[in-house]
N, C-alpha and C positions, 0 to 999 in steps of 0.2 A: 225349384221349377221357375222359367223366365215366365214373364207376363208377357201375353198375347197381343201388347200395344210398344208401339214404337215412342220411345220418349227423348227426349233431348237431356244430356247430362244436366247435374244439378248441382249447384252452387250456392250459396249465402251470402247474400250481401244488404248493406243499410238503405232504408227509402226512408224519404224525409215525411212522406203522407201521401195519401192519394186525394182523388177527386170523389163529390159526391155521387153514390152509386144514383147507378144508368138504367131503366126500366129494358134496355135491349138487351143486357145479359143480366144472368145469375146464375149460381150455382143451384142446383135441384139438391144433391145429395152423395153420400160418398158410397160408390157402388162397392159392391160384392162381389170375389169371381164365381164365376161358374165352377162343374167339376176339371174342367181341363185348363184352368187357371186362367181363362178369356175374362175379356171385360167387355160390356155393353150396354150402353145407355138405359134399357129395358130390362135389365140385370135385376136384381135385389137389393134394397138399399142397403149395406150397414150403421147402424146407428147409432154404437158404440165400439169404439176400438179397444186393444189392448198392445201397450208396450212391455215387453221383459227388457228390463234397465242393466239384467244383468249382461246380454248377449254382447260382446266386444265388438263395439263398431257399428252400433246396430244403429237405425236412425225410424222414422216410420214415414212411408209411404203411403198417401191417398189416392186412390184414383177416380173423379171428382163427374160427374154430369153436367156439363155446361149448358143450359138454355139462351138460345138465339131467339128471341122475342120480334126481331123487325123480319120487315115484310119479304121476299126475292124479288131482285126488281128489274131481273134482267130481260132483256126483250132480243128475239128470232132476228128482228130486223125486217123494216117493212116500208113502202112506200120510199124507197131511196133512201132510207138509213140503214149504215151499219148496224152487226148484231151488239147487245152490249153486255161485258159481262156483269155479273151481280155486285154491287158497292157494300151489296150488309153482308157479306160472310164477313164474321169476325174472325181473327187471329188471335188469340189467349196468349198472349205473351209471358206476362206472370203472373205472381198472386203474392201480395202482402201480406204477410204470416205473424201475429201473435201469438203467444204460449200465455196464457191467462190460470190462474186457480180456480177452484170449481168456483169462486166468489166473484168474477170476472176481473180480479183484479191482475196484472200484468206480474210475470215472476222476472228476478231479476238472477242472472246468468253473471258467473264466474269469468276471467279472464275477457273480461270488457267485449264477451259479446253480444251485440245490441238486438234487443227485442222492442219493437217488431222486426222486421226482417222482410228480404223477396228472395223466393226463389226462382227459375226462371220454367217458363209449363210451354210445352208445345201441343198445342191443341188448336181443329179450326172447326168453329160452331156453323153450317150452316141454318140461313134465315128458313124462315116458315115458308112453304111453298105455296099455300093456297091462304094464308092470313088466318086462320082458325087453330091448325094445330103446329105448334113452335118447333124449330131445327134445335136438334141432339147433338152433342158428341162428349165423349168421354177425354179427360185426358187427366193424365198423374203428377202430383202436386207431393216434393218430399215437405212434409210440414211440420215434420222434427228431423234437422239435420242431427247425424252421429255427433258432433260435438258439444249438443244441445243434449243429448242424451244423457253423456258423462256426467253432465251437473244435475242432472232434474232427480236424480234420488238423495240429493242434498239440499233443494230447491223446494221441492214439493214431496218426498219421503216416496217409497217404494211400493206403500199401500194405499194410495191417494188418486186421485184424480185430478186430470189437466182440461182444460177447454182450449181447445186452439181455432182463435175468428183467423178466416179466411176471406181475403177481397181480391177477386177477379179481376186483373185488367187487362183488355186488351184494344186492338185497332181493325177496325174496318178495313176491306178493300177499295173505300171512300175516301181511307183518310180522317175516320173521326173517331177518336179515342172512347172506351167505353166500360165503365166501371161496375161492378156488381155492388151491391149492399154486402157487408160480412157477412159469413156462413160458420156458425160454430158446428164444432167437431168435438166429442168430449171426449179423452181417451182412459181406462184403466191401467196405471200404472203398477208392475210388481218386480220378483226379484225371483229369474231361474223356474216360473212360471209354467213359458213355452216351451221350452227346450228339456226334457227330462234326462236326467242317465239315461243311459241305452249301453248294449242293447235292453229293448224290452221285449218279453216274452206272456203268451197265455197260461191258463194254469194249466195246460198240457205239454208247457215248454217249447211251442211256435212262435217266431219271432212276430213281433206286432211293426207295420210299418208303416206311420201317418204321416208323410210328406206336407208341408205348408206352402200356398204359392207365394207367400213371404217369411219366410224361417226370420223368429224374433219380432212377427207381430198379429195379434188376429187370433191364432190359430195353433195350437198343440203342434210342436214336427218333432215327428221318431222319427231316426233314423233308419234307412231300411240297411246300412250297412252293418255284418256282425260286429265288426271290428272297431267301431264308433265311440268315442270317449263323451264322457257328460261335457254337455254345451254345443257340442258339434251341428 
């Protein structure tokens, strides 16, 4: 099942460090979807993920609450000034991605690929409109790329756990750069987990069918096809 948010492809590449985080953004938390696999700021948080290491190709997907902490500061237009538009919507350009062990210390990945890492997030946080309560938006952070997958059950074993710090950054429609403080993400790692044989059936011999809005993380997915091979 696709997710109910529009995301910008995703990529892996080196960042040398970011800046110290920004009191005007931060990540809140990694949401949850609903039953119709939507996402929304007001959503549920999840608080712990699960990767299966076994599923080929599989990477894990966050979809993250951004908080816009500064003020809106646009104004109607008045007394012979043009209207103007708001300078603090931020634009979430990306997020700096570690893979840490449960002991925060940094794991080190096969085939020279460097951790930390950014991937690139399309998200745009508007500001708080009345200064009391802060401007939401959701947006999706892949924070274990698929190739990053392949090594971590040699990295950190299949029955273990990962922490992945997350930092926010993005740009104003001011023009001024704007960093989060890290946001850890702890995830349970295993092996063939998610994805069961199938088909599977009740003890009355009905097919059983639990679709996942991310097949290979999170979530148990049966397949509801009869004809379905294990892992599919």
């Amino acid at each position: 099942m696709r997710r109910a948010i529009t995301v910008l492809a995703l990529a892996a590449g080196l960042l040398g460090g970011c800046a110290p985080g920004n009191p005007g953004l931060y990540i809140g938390n990694v949401v949850a979807p609903d039953d119709t696999c939507a996402y929304a700021a007001n959503s549920s948080a999840l608080l712990i993920g699960t990767l299966d290491v076994a599923v080929p190709n599989n990477g894990y997907d966050a979809t993250f609450r951004f908080v816009n902490q500064l003020v809106n500061l646009s104004q109607t237009g008045s007394a012979g000034f043009p209207p103007m538009s708001d300078p603090n919507v931020i634009l979430v350009r990306e997020a700096e991605v570690e893979i840490q062990d449960i002991g925060g210390n940094p794991l080190a990945f096969a085939g020279g690929l460097p951790n930390p890492f950014t991937v690139p997030v399309g998200a745009v946080a508007v500001p708080s409109g009345d200064g009391m309560s802060s401007g939401e938006s959701v947006g999706l952070v892949q924070i274990v790329p698929p190739a990053y997958t392949a090594d971590l059950a040699g990295a950190a074993g299949t029955d273990a756990q990962i922490v992945v710090s997350v930092t926010a950054i993005g740009r104003t429609l001011g023009d001024a750069e704007v960093v989060s403080s890290p946001f850890t993400h702890t995830i349970q790692l295993c092996s063939g987990c998610l994805v069961p044989a199938c088909p599977v059936t009740d003890s009355e011999g009905e097919l059983i069918c639990a679709p996942s809005c991310t097949p290979g993380q999170d979530s148990v997915h049966i397949s509801c096809d009869p004809t379905c091979s294990a892992g599919r």
